[in-house]
C-alpha positions as CSV (number, residue, x, y, z in Angstrom):
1,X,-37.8,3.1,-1.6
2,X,-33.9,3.4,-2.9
3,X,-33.8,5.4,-6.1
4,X,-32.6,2.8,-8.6
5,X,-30.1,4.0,-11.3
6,X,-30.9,2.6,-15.2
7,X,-28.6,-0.7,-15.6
8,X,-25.9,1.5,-17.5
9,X,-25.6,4.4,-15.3
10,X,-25.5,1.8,-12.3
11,X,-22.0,-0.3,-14.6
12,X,-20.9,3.2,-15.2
13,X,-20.8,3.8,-11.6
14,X,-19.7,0.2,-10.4
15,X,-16.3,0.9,-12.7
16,X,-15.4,4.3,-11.3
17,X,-16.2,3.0,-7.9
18,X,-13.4,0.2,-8.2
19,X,-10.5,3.0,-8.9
20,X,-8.3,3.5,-6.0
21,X,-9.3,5.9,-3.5
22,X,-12.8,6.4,-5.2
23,X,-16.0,5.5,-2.8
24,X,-19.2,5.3,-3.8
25,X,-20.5,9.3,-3.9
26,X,-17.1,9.8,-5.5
27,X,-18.1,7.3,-8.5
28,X,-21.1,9.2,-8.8
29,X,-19.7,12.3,-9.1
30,X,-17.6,11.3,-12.1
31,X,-20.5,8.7,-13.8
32,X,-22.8,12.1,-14.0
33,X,-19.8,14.4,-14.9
34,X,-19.0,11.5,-18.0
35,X,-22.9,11.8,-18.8
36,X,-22.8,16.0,-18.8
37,X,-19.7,16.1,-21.0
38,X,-20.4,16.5,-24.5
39,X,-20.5,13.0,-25.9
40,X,-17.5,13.3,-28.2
41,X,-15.2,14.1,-25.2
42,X,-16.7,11.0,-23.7
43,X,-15.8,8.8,-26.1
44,X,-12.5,10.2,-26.5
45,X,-11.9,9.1,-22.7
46,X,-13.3,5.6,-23.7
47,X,-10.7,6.1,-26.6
48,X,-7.6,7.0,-25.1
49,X,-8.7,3.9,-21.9
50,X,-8.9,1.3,-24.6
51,X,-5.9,2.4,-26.8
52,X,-3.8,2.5,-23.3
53,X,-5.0,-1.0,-22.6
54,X,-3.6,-2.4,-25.9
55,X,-0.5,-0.8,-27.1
56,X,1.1,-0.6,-23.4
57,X,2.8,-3.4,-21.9
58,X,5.9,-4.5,-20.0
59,X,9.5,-3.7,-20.7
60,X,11.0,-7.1,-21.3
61,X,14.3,-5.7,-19.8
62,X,13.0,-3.2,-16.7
63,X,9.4,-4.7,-16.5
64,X,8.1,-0.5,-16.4
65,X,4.9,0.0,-18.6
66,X,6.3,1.0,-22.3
67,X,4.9,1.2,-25.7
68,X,8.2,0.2,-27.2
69,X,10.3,-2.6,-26.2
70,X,12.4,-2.4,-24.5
71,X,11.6,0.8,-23.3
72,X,13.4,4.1,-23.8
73,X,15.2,3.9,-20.7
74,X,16.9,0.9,-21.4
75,X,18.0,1.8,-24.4
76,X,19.1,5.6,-23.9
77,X,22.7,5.2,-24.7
78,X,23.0,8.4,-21.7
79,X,21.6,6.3,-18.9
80,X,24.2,4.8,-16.5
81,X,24.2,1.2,-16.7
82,X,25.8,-0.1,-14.3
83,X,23.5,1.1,-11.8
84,X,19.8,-0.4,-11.3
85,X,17.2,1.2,-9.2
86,X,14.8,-1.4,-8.1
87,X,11.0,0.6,-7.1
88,X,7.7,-1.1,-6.5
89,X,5.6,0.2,-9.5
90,X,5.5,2.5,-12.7
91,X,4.3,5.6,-10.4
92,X,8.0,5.2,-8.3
93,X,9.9,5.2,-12.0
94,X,8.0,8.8,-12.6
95,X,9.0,10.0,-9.5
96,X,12.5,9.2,-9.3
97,X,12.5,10.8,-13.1
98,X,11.3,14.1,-11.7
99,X,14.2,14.8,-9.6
100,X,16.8,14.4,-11.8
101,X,19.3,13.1,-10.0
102,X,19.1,9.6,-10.8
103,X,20.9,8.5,-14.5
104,X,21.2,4.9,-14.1
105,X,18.4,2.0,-15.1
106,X,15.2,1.3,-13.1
107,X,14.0,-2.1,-12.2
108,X,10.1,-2.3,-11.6
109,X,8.3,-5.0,-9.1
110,X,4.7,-3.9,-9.5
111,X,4.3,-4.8,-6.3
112,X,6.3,-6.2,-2.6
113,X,6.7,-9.0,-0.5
114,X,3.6,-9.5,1.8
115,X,2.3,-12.7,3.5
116,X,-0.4,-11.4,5.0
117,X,-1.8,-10.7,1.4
118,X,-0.6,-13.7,0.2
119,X,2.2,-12.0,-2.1
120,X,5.5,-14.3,-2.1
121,X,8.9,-13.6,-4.2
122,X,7.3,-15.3,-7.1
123,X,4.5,-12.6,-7.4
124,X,6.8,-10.1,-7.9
125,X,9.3,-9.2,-11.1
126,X,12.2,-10.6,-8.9
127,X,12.8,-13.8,-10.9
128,X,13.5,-11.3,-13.8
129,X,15.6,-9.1,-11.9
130,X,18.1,-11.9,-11.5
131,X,17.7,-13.0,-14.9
132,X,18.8,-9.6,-15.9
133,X,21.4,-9.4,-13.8
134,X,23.1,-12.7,-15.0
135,X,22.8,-11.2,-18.7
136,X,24.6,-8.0,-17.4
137,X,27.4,-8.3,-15.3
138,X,28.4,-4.6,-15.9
139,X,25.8,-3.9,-13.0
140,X,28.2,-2.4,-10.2
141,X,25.0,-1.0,-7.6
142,X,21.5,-2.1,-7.0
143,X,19.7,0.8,-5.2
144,X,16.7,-0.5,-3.4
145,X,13.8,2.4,-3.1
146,X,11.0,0.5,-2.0
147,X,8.1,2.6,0.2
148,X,9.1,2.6,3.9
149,X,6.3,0.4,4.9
150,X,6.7,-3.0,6.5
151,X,6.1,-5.1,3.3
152,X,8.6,-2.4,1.0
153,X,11.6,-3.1,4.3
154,X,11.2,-6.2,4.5
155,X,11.2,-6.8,0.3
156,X,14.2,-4.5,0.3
157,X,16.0,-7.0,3.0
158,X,15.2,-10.1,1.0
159,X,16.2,-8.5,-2.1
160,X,19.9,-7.1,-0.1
161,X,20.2,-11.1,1.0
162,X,19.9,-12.6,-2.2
163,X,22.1,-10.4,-3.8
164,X,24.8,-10.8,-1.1
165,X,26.5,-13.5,-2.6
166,X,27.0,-11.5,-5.8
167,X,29.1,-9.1,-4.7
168,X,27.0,-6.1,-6.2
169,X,27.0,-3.2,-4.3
170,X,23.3,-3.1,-2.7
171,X,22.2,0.3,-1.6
172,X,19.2,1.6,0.4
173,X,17.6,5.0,-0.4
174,X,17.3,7.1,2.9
175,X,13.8,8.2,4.7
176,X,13.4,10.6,7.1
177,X,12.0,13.8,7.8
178,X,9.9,15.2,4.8
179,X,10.6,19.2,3.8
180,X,8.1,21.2,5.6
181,X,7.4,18.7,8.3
182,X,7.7,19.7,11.8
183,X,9.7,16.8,14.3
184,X,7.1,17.1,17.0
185,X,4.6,15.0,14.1
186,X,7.6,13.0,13.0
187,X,6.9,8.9,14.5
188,X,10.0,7.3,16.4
189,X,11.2,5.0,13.2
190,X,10.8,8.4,11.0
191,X,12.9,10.3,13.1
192,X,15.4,7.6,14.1
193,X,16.1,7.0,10.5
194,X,16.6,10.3,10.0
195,X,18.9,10.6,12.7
196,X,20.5,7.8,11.6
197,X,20.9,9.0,7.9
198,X,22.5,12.1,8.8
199,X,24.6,13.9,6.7
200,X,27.6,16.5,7.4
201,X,27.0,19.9,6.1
């Protein structure tokens, strides 16, 4: 006969195991290593979980998870903003942050385009976007940086035909070749966008 877990170890298992990328050994792992912590520590996690879920919330201007609204982003006075770069969720935001490159505003989708999943243009933060951008005609570039997967190209081309008519310059961020990878492992689209995105040194 199965070993049956007590009803709370068995929740405390069922939550872990609905986290991205966590299976079912994995949501053990963590439900016993949450049990073997000193209970304070515990129920600082449940802490800092439950104050997350109530003071953060959506920028009413970007739509990126913030605290204060709108978030500090939007209102750094040393952000460019005529420039908006629109990414798929909070996680893209971070990244482009890291680099350091990028100075102008960010415009978040938390999510793309995907009719196999039953995603259309209204459940995404487009409807917003153009909201924004009719309150802001300073905007002189939208730069699309959706994932390079079917559903982030083909958002990124609806997104570049609606905002046609506008006159906005619409810009794509380039994909190809990651640092460290070796061409022979590269797929054909992979290496034909890099090929195509080329760039004189």
């Amino acid at each position: 006969m199965a070993y049956r877990y007590t009803p709370a170890i068995a929740r405390l298992i069922s939550a872990f195991a609905k986290l991205p990328g966590i299976g079912q050994k994995s949501a053990q792992r963590l439900a016993f290593h949450i049990l073997d912590e000193k209970k304070e520590d515990a129920l600082a996690l449940a802490d800092a979980i439950r104050e997350a879920c109530s003071s953060i919330h959506l920028c009413s201007v970007c739509c990126n998870f913030t605290e204060d609204d709108p978030c500090d982003i939007c209102t750094s006075s040393a952000r460019d903003n005529t420039r908006i770069c629109i990414v798929e969720n909070p996680r893209d935001v971070a990244a482009m942050e890291r680099i350091h490159d990028y100075r102008g505003l960010y415009h978040v989708l938390h999510g793309v385009i995907s009719p196999m999943h039953n995603v259309g243009p209204e459940d995404v933060k487009l409807k917003e976007l153009f909201i924004r951008l009719r309150e802001h005609d300073e905007v002189e570039e939208i730069i699309l940086a959706t994932n390079s997967t079917i559903e982030g190209e083909a958002t990124a081309l609806y997104i570049a035909r609606l905002l046609k008519p506008s006159g906005i310059r619409t810009t794509r961020i380039a994909h190809g070749i990651p640092m460290g990878a070796a061409l022979e492992y590269a797929d054909d689209v992979t290496l034909s966008r890099a090929f195509q995105n080329r760039q004189e040194i």
